[in-house]
C-alpha positions, 0 to 999 in steps of 0.5 A, a space after each residue: 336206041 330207047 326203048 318204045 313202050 306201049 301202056 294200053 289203058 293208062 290210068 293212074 297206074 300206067 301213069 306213075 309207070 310211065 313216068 318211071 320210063 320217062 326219066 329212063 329215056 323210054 318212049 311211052 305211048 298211053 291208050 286211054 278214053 281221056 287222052 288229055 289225061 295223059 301224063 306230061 310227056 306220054 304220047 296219045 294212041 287214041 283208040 278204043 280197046 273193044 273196037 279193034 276195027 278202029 285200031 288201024 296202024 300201031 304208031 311205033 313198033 313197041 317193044 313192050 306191052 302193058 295192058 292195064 286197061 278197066 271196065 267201064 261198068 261192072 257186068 260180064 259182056 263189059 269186062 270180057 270186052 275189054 280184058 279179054 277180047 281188047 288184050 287178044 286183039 291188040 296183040 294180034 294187032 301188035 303182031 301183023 305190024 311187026 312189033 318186037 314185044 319182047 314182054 307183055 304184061 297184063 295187071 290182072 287182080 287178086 279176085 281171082 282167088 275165091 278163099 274167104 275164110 282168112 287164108 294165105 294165097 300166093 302164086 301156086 293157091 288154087 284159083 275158084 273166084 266167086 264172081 264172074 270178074 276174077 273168071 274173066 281176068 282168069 281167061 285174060 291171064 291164060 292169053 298172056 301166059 300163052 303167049 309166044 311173047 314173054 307174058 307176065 301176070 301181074 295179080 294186085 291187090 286194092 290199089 290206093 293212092 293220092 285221090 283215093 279216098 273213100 275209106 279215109 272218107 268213111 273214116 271220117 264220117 263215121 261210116 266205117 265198121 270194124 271187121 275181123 275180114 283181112 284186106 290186101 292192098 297195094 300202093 299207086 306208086 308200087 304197083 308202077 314200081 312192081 311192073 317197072 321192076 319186072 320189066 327189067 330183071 332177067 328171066 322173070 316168071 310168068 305169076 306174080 301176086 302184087 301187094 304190100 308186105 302186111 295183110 290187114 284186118 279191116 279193123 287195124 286199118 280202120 282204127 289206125 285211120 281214126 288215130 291218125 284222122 282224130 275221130 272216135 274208132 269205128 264200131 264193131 258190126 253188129 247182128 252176129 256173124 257177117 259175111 266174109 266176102 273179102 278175108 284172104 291174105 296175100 303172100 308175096 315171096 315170090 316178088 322180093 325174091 325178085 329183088 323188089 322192095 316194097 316204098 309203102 310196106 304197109 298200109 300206114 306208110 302210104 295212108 299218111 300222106 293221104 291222111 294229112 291231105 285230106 285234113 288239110 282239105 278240111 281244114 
């Protein structure tokens, strides 16, 4: 019997997952607000994630949940409404219907981490996030690692992939700045492959940092970007010292002793493509 899929906030992400499943013979369901964008093949829950009133009967007793879902605006009620409060409430949903969920996901971030002055964080570093998102997604987290369902949280980095690229794009423009602050990122396609793979190795932890095999400072990616793009490099900041908001380094052990291997390993193997797309368009 193939396994039923529940993809709760089936975005890019949830998307490229979904396609993984598809081809295993999985059966995905995908909540999001534009249904019609959709991935070919997923089948719609049309619900809305902060209003649970709404969510009346699940369409299949699913046997894992992914929940994947995003703000739609960056303030506090927001993402409490949609991280922690939908997560909660869908999964009691998901319960009183009887499904089986033998795993539920949640994709929660590395903003949870609050070291800016260039440290390694991996999956036992002390959580103090500076803002309120890495707070909420840490009340998030304690919902999943709770629960009595094999829960697994997933910490990513900064996702990029096909269409994203306002960096390439401040590259270009000449926009971008050359800082010494350490950046961690991650792939579209590995962050599917990541949940893909957990989802299907025996006894998984309940922690997982998700992010490619090489921290970068802003300035190799930036630099790299303007080789590969045939602009002049960008400067360095200038008016002395600048604030090092971002500038921690992500140590993924944890994940390739989980057997994962990682099909953008560095920044340069998944900007590439990006690149050449983004000069053709250009051109």
């Amino acid at each position: 019997m193939a396994d039923k899929i529940l993809i709760a906030g089936c975005g890019d992400v949830g998307n490229a997952l979904a396609a993984r499943l598809l081809t295993e013979g999985c059966e995905v369901w995908g909540v999001r607000r534009r249904v019609e964008a959709l991935g070919e093949g997923i089948q719609p829950w049309r619900i809305d994630l902060t209003e649970p009133s709404g969510f009346g009967t699940p369409p299949a007793r699913f046997d894992c949940l992914f929940y994947a879902a995003s703000a739609d605006r960056r303030d506090e009620a927001q993402y409490r409404a949609i991280y922690v409060d939908g997560l909660r409430e869908l999964l009691a949903a998901l319960r009183r219907a009887g499904c089986p969920l033998r795993r539920v996901f949640f994709t929660s971030s590395t903003a949870v981490y609050g070291q800016s002055a260039g440290e390694w964080v991996d999956e036992a570093s002390v959580t103090r996030p500076q803002g309120f998102n890495g707070r909420v997604l840490l009340d998030a987290e304690a919902i999943v690692r709770e629960a009595p369902e094999m829960g697994i949280n997933v910490r990513l980095s900064g996702i990029y992939g096909p269409g994203r690229t306002r960096l390439v794009r401040k590259v270009w423009s000449g926009e971008a700045v050359a800082t010494k602050s350490w950046t961690n990122r991650i792939h579209v396609e590995d962050c599917a492959g990541v949940l893909h793979h957990l989802m299907r190795i025996d006894n998984p932890e309940g922690l997982y940092l998700g992010s490619d095999d090489e921290p970068a400072t802003t300035a190799a990616v930036t630099t790299w970007l303007s080789r590969e793009l045939g602009v002049p490099p960008p400067p360095k900041p200038t008016g002395g010292n600048q604030p090092q908001r971002l500038n921690k380094r992500c140590r993924t052990t944890r994940l390739r002793d989980a057997g994962y291997v990682f099909e953008q390993p560095t920044f340069r193997e998944g900007y590439r493509p990006i690149v050449r797309e983004f000069l053709r368009q250009q051109s």
